[in-house]
ZAVORO-689085 format. One record per atom (N, C-alpha, C, O): x negated, y negated, z negated; residue in three letters. Coordinates in steps of 0.001 Angstrom, whole numbers, padded with zeros to 6 digits, always signed. Layout:
% ZAVORO-689085
XYZALA ...
This chain:
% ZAVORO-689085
-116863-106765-056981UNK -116179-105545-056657UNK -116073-104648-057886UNK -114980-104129-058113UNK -117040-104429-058651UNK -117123-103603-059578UNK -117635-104238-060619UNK -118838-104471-060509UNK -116797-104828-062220UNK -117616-105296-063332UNK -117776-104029-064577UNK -117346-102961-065014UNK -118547-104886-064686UNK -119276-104578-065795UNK -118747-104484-067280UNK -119104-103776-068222UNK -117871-105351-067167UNK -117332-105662-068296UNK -116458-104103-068891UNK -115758-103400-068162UNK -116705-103874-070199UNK -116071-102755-070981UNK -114707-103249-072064UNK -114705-104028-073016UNK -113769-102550-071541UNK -112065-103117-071899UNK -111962-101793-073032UNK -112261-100680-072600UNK -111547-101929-074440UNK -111343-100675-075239UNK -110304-100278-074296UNK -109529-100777-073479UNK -110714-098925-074881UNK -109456-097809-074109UNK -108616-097698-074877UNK -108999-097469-076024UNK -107232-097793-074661UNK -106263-097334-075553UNK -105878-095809-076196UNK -106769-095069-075778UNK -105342-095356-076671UNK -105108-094214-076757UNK -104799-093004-075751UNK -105244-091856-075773UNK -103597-093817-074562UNK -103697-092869-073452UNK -104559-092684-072745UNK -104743-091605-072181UNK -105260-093661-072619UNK -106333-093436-071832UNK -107170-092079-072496UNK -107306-091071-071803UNK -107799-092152-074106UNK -108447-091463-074487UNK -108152-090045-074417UNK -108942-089116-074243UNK -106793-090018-074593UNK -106306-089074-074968UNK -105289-088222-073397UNK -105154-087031-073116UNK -104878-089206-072850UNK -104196-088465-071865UNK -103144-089418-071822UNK -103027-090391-072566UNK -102152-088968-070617UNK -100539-089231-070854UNK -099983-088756-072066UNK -100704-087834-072444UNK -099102-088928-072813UNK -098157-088948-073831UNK -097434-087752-073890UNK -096631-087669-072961UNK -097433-086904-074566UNK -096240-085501-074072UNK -095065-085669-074725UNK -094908-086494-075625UNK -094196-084901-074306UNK -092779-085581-074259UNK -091771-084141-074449UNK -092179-083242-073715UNK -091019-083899-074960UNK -090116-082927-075440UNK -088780-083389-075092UNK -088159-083995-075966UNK -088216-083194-073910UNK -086490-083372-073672UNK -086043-083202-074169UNK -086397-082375-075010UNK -084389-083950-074238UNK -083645-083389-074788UNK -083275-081738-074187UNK -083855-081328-073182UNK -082254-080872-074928UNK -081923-080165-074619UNK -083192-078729-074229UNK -083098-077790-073439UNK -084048-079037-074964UNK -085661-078306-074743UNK -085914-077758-076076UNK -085945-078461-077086UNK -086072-076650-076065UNK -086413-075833-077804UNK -087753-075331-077198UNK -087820-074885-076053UNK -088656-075417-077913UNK -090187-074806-077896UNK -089802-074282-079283UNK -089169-074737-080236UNK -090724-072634-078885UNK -091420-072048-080140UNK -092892-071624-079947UNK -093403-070911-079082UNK -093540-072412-081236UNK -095364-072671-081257UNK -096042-073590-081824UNK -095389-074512-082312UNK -097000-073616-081898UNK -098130-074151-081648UNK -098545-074892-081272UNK -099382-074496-080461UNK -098481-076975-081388UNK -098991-077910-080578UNK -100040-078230-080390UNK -100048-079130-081230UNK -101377-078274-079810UNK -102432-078946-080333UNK -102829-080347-079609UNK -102945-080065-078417UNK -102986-081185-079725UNK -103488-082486-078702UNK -103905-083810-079349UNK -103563-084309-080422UNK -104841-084292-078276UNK -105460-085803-078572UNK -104184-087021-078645UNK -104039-087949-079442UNK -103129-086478-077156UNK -102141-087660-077014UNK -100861-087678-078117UNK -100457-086996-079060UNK -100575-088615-077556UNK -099190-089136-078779UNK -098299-088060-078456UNK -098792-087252-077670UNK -097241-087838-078799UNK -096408-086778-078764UNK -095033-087726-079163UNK -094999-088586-080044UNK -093701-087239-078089UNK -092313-087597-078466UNK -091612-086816-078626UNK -092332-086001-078051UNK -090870-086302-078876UNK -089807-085077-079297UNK -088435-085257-079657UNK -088059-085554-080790UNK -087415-084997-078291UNK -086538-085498-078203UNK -085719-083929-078325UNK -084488-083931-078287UNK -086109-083247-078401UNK -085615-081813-078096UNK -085657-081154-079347UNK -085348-081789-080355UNK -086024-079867-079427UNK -086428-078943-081153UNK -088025-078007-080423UNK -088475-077274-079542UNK -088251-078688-081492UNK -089512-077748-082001UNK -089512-076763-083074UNK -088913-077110-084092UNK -089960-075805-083069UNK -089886-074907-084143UNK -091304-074557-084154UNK -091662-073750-083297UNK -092286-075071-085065UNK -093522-074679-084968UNK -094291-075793-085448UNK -093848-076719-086127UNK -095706-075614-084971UNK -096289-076735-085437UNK -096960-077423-084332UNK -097252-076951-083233UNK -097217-078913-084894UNK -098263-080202-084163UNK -099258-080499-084515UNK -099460-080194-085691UNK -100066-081002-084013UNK -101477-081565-084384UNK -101990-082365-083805UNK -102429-082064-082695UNK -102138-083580-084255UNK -102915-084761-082893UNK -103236-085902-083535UNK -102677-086360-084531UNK -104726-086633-082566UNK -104904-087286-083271UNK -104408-088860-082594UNK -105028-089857-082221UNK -102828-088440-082674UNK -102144-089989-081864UNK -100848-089708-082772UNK -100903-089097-083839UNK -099919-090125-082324UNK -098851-090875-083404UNK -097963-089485-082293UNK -098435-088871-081337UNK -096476-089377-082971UNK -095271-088473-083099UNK -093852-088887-083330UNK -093251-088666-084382UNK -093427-089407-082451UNK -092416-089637-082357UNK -091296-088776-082412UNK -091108-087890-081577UNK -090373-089059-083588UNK -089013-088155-083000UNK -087711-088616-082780UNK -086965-088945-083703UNK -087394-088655-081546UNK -086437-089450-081430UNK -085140-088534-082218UNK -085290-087459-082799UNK -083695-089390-082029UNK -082733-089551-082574UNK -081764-088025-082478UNK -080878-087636-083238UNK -082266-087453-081378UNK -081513-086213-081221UNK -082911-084892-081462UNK -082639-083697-081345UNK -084126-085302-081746UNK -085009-084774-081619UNK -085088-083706-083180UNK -084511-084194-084152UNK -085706-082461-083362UNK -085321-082262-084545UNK -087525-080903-084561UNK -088158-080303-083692UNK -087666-081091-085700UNK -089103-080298-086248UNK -088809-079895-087137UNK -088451-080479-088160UNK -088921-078540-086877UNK -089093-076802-088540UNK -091034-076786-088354UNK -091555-076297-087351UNK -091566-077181-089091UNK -092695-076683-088962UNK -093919-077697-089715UNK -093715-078602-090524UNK -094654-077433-089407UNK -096032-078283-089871UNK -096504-079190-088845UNK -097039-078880-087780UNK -096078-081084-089571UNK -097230-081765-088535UNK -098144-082737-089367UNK -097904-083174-090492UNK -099720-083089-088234UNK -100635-083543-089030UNK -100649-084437-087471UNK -100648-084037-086307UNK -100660-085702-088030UNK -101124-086675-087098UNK -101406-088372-087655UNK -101136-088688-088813UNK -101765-089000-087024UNK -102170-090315-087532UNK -101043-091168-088329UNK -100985-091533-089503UNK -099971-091382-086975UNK -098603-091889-087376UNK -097874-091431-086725UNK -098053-090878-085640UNK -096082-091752-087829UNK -095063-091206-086869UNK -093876-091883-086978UNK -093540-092527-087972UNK -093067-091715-085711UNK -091836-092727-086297UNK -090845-091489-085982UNK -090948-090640-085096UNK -089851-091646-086982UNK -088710-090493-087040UNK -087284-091237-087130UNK -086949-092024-088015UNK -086600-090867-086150UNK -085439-091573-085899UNK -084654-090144-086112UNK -083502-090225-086537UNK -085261-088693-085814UNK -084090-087884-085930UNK -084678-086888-087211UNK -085214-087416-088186UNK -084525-085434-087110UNK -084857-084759-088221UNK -086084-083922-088533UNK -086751-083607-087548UNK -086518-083493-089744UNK -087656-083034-089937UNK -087971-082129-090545UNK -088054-082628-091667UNK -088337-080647-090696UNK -087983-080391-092314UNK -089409-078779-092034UNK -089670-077925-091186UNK -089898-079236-093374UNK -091360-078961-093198UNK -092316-079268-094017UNK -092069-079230-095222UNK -093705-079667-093529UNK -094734-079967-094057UNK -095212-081209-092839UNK -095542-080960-091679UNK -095125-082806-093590UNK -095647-083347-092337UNK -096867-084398-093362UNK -096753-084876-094491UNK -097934-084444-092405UNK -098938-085223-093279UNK -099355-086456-091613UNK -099600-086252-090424UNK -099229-087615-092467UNK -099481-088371-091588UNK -100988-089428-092475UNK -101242-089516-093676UNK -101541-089925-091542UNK -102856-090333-092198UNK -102586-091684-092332UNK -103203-092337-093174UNK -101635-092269-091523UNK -101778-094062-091747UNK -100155-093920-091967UNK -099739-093197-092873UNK -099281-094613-091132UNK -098073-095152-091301UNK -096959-094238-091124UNK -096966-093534-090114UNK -096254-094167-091735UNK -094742-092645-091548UNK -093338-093567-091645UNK -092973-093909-092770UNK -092582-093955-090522UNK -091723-094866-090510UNK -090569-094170-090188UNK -090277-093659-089107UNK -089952-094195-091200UNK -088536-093372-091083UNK -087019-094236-090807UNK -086441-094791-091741UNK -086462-094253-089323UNK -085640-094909-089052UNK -084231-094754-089621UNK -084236-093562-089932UNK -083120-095196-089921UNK -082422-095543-090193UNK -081298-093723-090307UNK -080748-093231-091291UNK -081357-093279-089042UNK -080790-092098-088211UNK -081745-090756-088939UNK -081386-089579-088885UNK -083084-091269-089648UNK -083779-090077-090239UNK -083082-089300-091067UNK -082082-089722-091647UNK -083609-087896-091231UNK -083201-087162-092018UNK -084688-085770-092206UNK -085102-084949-091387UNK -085124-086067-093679UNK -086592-085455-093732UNK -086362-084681-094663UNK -085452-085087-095385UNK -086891-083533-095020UNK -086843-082256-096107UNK -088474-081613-095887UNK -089225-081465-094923UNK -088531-081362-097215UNK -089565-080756-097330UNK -090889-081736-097914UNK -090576-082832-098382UNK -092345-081353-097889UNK -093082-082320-098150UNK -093531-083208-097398UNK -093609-082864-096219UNK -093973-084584-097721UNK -094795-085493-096895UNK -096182-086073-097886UNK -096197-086484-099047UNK -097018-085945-097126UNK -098533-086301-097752UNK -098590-088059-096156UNK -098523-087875-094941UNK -098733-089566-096917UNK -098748-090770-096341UNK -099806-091381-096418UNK -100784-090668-096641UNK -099915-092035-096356UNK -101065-092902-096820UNK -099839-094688-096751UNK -099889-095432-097731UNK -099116-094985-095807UNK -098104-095638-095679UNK -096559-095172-095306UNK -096131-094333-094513UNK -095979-095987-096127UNK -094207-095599-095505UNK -093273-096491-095538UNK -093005-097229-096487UNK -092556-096424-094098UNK -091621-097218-094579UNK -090398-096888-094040UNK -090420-096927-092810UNK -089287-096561-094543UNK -087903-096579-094929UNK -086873-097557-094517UNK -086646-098548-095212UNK -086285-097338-093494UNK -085008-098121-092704UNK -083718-097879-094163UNK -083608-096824-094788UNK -082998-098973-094383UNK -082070-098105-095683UNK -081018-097698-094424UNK -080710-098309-093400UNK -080524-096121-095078UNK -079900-095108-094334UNK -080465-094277-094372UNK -079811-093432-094982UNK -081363-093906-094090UNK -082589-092876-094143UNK -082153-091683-095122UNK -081625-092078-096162UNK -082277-090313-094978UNK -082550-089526-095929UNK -083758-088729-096037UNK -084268-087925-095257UNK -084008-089038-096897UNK -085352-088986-097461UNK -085945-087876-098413UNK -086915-088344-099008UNK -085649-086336-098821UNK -085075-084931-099819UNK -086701-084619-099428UNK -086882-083856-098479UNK -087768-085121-100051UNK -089022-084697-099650UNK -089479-084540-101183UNK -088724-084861-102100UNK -090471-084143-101347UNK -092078-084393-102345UNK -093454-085222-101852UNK -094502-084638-101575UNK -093319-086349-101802UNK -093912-087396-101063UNK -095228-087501-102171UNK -095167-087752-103375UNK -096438-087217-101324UNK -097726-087987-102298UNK -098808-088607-101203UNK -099196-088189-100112UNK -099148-089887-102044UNK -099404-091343-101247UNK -100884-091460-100889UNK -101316-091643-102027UNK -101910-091481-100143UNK -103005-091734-100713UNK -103017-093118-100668UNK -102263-093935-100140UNK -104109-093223-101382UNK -104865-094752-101622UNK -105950-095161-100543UNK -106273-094461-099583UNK -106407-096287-100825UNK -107287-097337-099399UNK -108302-096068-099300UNK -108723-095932-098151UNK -108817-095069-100257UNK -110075-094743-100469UNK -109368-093176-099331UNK -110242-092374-099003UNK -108239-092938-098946UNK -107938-092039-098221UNK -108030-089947-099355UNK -108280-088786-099031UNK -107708-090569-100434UNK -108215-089255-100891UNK -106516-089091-102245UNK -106534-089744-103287UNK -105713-088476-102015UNK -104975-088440-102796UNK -104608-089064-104511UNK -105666-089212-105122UNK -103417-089423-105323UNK -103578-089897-106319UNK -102987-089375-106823UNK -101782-089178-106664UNK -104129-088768-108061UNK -103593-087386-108625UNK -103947-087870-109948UNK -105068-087582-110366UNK -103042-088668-110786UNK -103840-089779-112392UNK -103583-088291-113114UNK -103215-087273-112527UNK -103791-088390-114134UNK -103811-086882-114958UNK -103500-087154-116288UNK -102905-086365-117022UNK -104005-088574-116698UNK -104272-089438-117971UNK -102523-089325-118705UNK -101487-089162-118060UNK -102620-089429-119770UNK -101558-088915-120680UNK -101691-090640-121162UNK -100757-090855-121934UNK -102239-091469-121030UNK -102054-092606-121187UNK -101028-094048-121196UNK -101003-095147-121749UNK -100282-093312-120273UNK -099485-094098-119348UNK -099481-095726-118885UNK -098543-096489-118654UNK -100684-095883-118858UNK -101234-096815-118518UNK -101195-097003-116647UNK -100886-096077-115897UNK -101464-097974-116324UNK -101192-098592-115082UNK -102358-098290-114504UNK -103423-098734-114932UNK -102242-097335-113255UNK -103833-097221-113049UNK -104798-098553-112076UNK -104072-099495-111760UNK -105875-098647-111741UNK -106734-099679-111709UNK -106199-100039-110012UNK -105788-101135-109629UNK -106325-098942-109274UNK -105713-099381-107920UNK -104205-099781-107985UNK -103293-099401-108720UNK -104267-100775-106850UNK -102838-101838-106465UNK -102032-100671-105595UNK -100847-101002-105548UNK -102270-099381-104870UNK -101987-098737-104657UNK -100954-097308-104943UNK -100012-096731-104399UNK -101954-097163-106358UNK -101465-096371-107147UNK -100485-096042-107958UNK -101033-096172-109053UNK -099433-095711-108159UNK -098431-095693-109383UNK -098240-094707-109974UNK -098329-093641-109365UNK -097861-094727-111571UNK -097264-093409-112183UNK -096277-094352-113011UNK -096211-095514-113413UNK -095518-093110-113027UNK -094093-093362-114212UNK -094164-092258-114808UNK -094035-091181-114228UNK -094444-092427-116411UNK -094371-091720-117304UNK -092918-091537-117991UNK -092381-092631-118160UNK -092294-090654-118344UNK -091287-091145-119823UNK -092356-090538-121108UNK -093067-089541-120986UNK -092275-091291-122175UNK -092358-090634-123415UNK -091264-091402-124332UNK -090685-092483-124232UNK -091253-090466-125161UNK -090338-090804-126481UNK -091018-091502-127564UNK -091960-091023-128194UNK -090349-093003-127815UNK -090718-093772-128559UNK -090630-093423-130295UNK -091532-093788-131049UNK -089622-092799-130701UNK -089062-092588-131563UNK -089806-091048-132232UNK -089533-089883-131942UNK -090694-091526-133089UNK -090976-090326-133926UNK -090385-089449-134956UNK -090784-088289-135057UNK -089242-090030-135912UNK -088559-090011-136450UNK -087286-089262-135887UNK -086947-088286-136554UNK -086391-089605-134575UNK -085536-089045-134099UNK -085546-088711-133175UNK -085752-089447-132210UNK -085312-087392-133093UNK -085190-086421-132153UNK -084346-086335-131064UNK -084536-085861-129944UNK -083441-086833-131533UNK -082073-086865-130381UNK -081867-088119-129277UNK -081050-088143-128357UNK -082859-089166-129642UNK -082867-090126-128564UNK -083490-089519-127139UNK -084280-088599-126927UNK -082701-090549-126151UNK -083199-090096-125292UNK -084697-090720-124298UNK -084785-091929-124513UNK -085590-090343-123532UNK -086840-090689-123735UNK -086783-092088-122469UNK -086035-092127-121492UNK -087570-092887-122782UNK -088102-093839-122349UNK -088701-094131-120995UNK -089257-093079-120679UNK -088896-095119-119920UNK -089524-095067-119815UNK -090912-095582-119944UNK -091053-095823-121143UNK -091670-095783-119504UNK -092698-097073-120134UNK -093750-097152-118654UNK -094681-097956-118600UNK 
């Protein structure tokens, strides 16, 4: 009648049902929550959760969001920091900054952000080194230009 047995809980469970933003629905505020969040409507404000954010295709965010992951099929424009995966569909259209840890890009996408990536270690990559050397994580990248040419001035610079 009753086992014993322990099944992980998924997210709704943990967290709740899923909240959901209609179309044709403008909120102004303040989100806070455990569950996933969809947003088919406008938000003007901010989110917070520790479940994923969906925005669908007619769905549109002015504001600040912080959540695990998100998939964006419609628009965004803001401050959005996602901790694992930020999947921007085809129909996206994003402005403003994004702090990732993963991303990935449908081609179509517009993409008018200041994007910075973290690494496995979850802590931003901020190289500083005037080196332009390749840094040690598979993660990490910089593109430097410097100018090869000591002698002439008028070339134009490199990259390396």
């Amino acid at each position: 009648m009753f086992s014993d047995n322990k099944k992980p809980r998924t997210m709704n469970e943990i967290g709740g049902q899923p909240n959901r933003i209609e179309k044709n629905t403008t909120i102004k505020g303040d989100i806070v929550s455990e569950a996933d969040f969809r947003i088919d409507g406008k938000l003007d404000g901010n989110v917070k959760t520790s479940g994923k954010v969906v925005i669908g295709k007619d769905g549109y965010i002015h504001g600040k969001v912080e959540c695990v992951n998100a998939d964006i099929e419609g628009s965004f424009n803001g401050e959005l920091l996602v901790s694992d995966l930020l999947s921007l569909k085809s129909s996206a259209v994003i402005e403003g900054t994004v702090q990732v840890s993963k991303l990935a890009v449908e081609p179509g996408a517009t993409f008018n952000a200041t994007c910075s990536m973290k690494g496995k270690s979850g802590s931003l990559n901020r190289n500083t080194s005037d080196s332009g050397s390749i840094p040690s994580s598979s993660n990490d990248y910089k593109s430097t230009l410097t100018n090869t040419s000591s002698s002439r001035s008028h070339e134009p610079a490199k990259a390396s």
